[in-house]
N, C-alpha and C positions, 0 to 999 in steps of 0.2 A: 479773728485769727485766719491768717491765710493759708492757702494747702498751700504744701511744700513741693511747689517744682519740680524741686533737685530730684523727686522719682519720677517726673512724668517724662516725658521725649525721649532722647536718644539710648539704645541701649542696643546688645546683642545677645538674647539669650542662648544664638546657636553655640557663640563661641564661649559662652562658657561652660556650655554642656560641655563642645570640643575638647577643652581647655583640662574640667576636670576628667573626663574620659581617658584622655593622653595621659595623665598624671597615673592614674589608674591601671593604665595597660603599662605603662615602663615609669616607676617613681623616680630614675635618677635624671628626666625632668623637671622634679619640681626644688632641687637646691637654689640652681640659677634663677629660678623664677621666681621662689618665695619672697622679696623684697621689691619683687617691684609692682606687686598687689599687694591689699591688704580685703581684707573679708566686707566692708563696706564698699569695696571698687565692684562688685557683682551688683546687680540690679535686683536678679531674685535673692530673696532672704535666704531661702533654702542651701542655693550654690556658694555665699561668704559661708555658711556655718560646714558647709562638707570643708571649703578654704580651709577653715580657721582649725579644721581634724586633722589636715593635712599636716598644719604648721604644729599642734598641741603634739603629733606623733614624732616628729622631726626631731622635736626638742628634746624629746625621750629619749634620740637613737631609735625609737622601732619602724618595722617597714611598715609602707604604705600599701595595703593592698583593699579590696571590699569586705573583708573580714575585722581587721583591725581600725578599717574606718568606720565601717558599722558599730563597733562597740564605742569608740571614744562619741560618737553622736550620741548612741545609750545613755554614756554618765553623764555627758551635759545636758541630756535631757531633750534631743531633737530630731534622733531618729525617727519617731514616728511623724515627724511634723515636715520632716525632708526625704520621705516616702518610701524609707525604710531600706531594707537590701535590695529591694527590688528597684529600685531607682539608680541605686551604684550597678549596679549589672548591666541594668539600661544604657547608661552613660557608654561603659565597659564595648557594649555589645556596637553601638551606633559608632565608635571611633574604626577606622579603616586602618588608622597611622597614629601615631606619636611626634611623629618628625615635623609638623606645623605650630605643634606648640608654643612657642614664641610669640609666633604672627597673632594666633588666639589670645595670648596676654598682650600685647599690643592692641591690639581693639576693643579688649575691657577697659585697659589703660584709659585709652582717648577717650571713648563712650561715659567713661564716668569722670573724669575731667572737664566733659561738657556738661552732662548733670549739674556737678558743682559749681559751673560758671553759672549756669540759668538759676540754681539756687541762690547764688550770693546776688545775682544780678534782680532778682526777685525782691529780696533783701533792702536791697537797695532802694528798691520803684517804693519800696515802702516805707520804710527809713522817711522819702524824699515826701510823700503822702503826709504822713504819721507825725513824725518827729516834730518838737517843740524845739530843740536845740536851735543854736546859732549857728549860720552858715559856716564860721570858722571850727563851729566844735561837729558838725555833723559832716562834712568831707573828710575827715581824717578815720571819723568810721566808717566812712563808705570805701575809702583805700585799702584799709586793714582789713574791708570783707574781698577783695579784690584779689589782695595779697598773698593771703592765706591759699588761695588755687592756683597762683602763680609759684608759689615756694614749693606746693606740691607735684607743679610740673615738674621744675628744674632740677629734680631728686639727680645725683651724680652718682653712677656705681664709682664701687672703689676699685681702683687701680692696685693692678698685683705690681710686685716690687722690682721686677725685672723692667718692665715698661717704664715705670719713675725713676730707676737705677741707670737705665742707657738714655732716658731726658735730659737728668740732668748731669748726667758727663759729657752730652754734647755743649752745654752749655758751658762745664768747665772748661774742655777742649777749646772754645771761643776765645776765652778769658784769657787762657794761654797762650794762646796767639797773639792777642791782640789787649795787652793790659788797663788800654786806657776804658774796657768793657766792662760794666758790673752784671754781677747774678741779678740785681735788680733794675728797676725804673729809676733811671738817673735821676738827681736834685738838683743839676745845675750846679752843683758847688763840689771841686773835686774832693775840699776836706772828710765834706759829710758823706761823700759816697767811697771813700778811703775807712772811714771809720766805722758803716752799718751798710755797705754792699750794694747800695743802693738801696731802694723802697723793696720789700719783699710781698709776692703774693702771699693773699689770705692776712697779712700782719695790719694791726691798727696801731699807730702812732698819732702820740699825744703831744702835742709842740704847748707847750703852758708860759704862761707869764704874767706878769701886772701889765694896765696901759701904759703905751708908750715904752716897750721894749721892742717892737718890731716883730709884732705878731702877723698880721695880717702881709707884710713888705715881704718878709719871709718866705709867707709861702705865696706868695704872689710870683717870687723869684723861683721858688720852685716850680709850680703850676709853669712857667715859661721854657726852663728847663728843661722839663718833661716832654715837653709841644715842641719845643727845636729838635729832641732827639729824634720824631717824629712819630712819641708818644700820644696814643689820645687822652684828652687830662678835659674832669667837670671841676670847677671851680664854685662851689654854692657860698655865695655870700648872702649875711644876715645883717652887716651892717652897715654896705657899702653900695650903689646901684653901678648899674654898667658905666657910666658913665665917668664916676669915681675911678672904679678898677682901671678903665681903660687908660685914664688920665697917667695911672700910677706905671701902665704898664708902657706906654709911650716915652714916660722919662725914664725907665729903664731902659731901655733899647737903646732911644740916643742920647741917654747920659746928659741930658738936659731939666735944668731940677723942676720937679712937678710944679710949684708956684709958678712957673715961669710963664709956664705951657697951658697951665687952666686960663692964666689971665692974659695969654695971647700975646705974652712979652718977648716975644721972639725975631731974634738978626736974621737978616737976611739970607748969609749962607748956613743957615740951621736948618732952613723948610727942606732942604735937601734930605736934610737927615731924619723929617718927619714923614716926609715923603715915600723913603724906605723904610720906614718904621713900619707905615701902613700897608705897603707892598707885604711884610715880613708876614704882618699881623693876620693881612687875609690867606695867607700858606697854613697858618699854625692849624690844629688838628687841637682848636682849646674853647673848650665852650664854659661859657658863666650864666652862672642861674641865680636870680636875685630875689624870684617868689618866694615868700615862706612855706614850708614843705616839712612837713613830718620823715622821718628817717625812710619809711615805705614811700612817701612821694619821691625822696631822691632816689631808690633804690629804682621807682618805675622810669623816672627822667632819665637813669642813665643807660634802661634798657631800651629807649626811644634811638639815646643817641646812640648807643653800642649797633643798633640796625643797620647806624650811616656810617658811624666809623667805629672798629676798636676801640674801645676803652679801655687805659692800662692801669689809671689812677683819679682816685677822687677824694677831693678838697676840701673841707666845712670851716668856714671861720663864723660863727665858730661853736661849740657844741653845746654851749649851755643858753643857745638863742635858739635851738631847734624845736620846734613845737614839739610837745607829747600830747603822748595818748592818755589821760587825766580819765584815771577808772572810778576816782572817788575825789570829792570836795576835801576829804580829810588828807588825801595824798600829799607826802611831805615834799617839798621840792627836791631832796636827795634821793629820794625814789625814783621820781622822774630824770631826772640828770643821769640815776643808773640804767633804767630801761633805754635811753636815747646810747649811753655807750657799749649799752652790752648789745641793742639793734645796729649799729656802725662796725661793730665786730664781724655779728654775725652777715651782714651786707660784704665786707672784704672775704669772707671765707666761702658765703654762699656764690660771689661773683668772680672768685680768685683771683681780685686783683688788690694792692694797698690802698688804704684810707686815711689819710691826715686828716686831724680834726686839731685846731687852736682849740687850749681851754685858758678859761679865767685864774689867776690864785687869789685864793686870799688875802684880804687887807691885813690880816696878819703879819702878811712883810712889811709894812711898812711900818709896824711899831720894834721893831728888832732893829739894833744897832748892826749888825751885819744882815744886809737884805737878800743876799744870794737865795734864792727859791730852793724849798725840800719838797719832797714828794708828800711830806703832809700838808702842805699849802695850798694843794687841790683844791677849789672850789666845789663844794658840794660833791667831796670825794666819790664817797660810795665805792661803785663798781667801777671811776674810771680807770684809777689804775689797774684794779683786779684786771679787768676789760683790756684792755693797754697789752701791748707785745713790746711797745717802747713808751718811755717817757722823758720826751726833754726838755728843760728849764730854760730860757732865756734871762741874761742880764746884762744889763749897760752899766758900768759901774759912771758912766761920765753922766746917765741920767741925775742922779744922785747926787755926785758931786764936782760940780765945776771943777773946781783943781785933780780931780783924778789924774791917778800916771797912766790910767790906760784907756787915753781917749779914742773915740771911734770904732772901739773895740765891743764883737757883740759874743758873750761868753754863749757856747751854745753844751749845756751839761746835763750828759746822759745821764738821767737820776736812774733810770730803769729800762734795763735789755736783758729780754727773756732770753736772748737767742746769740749775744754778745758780753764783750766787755762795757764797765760803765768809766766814760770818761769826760774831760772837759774839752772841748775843739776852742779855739780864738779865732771869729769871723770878723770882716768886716763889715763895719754898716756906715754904710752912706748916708746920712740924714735928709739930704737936702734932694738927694731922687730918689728916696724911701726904696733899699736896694740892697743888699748886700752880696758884698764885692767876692769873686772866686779867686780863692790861696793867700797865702803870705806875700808875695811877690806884690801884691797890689793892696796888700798892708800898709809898705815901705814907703811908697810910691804916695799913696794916699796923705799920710801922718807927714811924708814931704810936702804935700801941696800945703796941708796946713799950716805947716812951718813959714811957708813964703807968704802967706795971708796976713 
């Protein structure tokens, strides 16, 4: 067994005499303060447990002073072992001021923040020593120890209401002016940002379907979207590599069908149009991530790239390829498929920004005479929809059936908005540049070319 680190190195014990001496000489220091320690962020045992009287009196409503701190150490039993009244006096006596406060919880903060990295980081060197695992199953617990003091940094106070209240009326005020603007991260497609506002922060959306509805084309279109608006957008594919996506995303741009373009079947006044494609491409603010990655690897990737640019939105196609974290051999695959969506939730609210994740449905559709997808079709439900702020269905009815009357057409149906109406939108889909096309207008246009074919 190895000693633990995590208490040896960095610490300040002045500042937290400081810290609780301030609290002591004027308590209405420690409201603001109490969340953002916690009784293990002290180094000495002694000063978390005065902490932790602090917090146990608070609760009560009673004051904080060395009378009433002393007794509640009494009942939990640690006065004598945190050196009695005579130690709260001490504190009392050695503080000058109050008014530094803060700065002193500030460098308890840090101080045990690095604590916990040298422990996790310990962890690790051992794990890496130790462990019998397979490299694939033992990097995802060396993440998750990683993780863990990275979530504890980026603790967010909360926002009083006035400050949220005059945010987002400026942002109404925009919209107002200027209509073609969503509260959200545009999709590229003005139906879909007509009907859910765009992509919302903190919100996880669930784009579902059987293959070959234009899952992955979808949001491929969107992730481009996002990146013209001058959005930054991670793209994590599990099924496709760069080279694939890139393919896809070049015959998007100039409307040149992917087949064409993989196999170099291209006229000569077209490289024009590849030409600025690739011009376009190296502007966009869109990066794609094609390693397999546990929901905390993407979460770290996109704090890598958020360094270099903003990030407004990130992509997964698609959820149910995502590695987990596998606590037991007996773990049902529904479990797992829940832990990965209720982690992609908490990754959009912890980074406040949207999360699209493609999910699988059920081959269940395909034994019903009407295949239109339900929200019980989810693959390996569980918690995605729980998880889910949106859920929407894709369906081609033309996949299905050759003679369809509504060819080209890509149903996109809001099974589930927390935060909206649920409806059906009619997109188009492009087949042949794996795309789908922005409004009605290039519906019309579309179902006309076909006609002339």
């Amino acid at each position: 067994m190895t000693k633990d680190i995590g208490r040896l190195g960095v610490h300040s014990v002045e500042s937290e005499e400081a810290l609780l001496g301030a609290i002591l000489l004027d308590s209405a220091q420690f409201p603001p303060l109490r969340d953002k320690l916690s009784p293990t962020d002290f180094f000495e045992l002694k000063n978390g447990w005065v902490w932790e009287a602090f917090t146990a009196l608070a609760d009560h409503g009673a004051g904080i002073d060395i009378i009433t701190v002393s007794e509640e150490l009494r009942l939990k039993g640690h006065l004598r072992d945190a050196g009695g009244a005579a130690y709260l006096t001490a504190l009392v006596n050695a503080c000058a001021t109050s008014y530094h406060a803060p700065e002193y919880a500030a460098v308890i903060r840090s101080t045990s923040l690095r604590r916990k990295l040298m422990s996790a980081v310990g962890k690790i060197a051992q794990l890496s020593r130790e462990s019998e695992d397979r490299i694939e199953v033992l990097l995802p617990k060396c993440e998750l120890l990683l993780l863990e003091v990275t979530q504890q940094s980026g603790e967010r106070a909360a926002v009083k209401l006035n400050a949220a209240a005059s945010a987002y009326y400026d942002r109404l005020e925009a919209i107002y002016a200027d209509p073609s603007l969503t509260l959200g991260v545009p999709s590229g497609i003005h139906l879909v940002d007509a009907a859910l506002g765009g992509w919302q922060r903190t919100n996880l959306y669930i784009i579902a379907g059987r293959p070959g509805m234009g899952k992955t084309a979808l949001m491929l279109t969107m992730a481009l979207g996002a990146a013209q608006a001058g959005i930054g957008c991670v793209f994590v594919s599990y099924e496709m590599g760069e080279e694939q996506i890139t393919n896809r995303l070049y015959s998007q741009i100039t409307g040149i069908p992917a087949t064409r373009i993989m196999n170099g079947d291209l006229q000569e006044a077209e490289w024009a149009n590849i030409i600025q494609a690739r011009s376009d491409m190296e502007a966009l603010p869109l990066w794609i991530e094609t390693t397999p990655r546990t929901v905390s690897g993407i979460k770290n990737t996109v704090k890598r790239i958020h360094a270099e640019y903003p990030v407004g939105l990130v992509i997964v196609d698609y959820l149910q390829l995502v590695p987990s974290r596998r606590v037991s051999r007996e773990q049902s695959r529904e479990v797992e498929v829940s832990e990965i969506a209720r982690g992609l939730k908490q990754m959009a609210q912890g980074m406040r920004i949207p999360v699209l994740a493609a999910s699988q449905l059920s081959r269940r559709v395909e034994d019903r005479q009407n295949k239109r997808p339900q929200l019980a079709d989810l693959r390996e439900s569980g918690e995605i929809e729980q998880a889910a702020d949106a859920v929407i269905m894709l369906y081609r009815d033309d996949y299905y059936n050759k003679n369809s009357e509504r060819p080209g057409v890509l149903e996109w149906i809001v099974a589930k908005n927390r935060h909206g109406a649920t409806e059906t939108i009619d997109l188009v889909w492009d087949a042949p540049r794996m795309r789908v096309l922005n409004g009605r207008i290039e519906a019309v246009y579309l179902n006309q070319q076909r006609g002339m074919k």
